[in-house]
C-alpha positions as CSV (number, residue, x, y, z in Angstrom):
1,X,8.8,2.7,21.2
2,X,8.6,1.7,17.5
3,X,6.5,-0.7,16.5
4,X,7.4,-3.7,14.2
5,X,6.1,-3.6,10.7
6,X,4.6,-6.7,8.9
7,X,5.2,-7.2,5.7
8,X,2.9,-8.7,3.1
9,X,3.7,-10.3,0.4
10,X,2.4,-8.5,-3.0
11,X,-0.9,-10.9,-3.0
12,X,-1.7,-10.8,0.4
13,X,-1.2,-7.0,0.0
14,X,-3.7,-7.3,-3.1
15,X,-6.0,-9.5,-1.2
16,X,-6.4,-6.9,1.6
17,X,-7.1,-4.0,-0.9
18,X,-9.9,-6.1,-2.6
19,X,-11.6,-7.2,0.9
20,X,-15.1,-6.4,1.6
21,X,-13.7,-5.6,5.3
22,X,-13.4,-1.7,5.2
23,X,-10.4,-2.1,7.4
24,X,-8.6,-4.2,5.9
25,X,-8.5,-1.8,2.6
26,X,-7.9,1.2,5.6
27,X,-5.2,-1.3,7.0
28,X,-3.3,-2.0,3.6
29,X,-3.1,1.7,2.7
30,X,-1.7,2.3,6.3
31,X,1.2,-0.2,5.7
32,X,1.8,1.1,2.0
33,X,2.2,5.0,4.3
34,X,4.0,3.6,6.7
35,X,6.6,1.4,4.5
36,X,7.0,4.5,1.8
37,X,7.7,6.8,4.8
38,X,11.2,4.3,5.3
39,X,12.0,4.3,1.5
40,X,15.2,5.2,0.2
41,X,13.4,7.5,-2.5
42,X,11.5,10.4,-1.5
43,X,10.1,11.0,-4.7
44,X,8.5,7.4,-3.9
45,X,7.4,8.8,-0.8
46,X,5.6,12.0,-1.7
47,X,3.5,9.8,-4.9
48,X,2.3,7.1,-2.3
49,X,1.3,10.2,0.1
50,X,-1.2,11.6,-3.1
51,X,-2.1,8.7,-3.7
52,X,-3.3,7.5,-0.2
53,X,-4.6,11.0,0.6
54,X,-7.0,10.4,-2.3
55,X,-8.2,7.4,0.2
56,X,-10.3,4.2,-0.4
57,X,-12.5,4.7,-3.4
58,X,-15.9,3.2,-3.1
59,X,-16.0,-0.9,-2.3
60,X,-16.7,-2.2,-6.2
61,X,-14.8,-5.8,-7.4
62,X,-16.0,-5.1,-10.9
63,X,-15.9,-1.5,-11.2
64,X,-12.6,-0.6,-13.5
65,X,-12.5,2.4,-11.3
66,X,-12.3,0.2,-8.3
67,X,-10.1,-2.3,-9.8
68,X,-6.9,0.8,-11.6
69,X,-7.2,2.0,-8.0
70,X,-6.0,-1.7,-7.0
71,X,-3.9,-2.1,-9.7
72,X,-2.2,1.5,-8.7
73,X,-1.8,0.7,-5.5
74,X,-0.5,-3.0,-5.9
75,X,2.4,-1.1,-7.6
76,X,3.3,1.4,-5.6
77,X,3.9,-1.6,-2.8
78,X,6.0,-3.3,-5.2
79,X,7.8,0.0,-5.7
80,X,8.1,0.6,-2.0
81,X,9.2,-2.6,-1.3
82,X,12.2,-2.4,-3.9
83,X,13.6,0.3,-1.9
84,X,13.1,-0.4,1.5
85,X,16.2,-0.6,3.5
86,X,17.2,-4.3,4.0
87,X,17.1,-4.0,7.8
88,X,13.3,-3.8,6.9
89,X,13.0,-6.1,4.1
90,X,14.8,-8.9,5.7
């Protein structure tokens, strides 16, 4: 049975990625896998898959590290989101 995908919106996407909850950065990166895996683009597709298989970098708000890894992976939503088919974006 497939299961129903939430969509966040790109702050709340951002907000989860910059939580001090573990899971909620685990959670965000799941949703960016899962959402890329239904993208039109599989070029799209394959660069969220290095990029998540890299994996949550170590918990820092004011590392720049911390914060490009954020920043990388705020975009690559965005980007996924753009090509989602619309019986998903809807």
């Amino acid at each position: 049975m497939p299961q129903t995908l939430h969509l966040l919106t790109s702050a709340e996407f951002q907000a989860e990625l910059c939580s001090p909850v573990a899971f909620h950065r685990i959670k965000a990166l799941h949703l960016l896998e899962r959402l890329a895996g239904e993208a039109k683009d599989a070029r799209l597709h394959r660069e969220v898959n290095t990029f998540t298989s890299r994996g949550v970098p170590y918990y820092a708000l004011h590392d720049p590290h911390f914060n490009a890894w954020v920043q990388q992976a705020s975009g690559l939503y965005g980007r996924v989101l753009q090509q989602l088919p619309e019986s998903l974006a809807a």
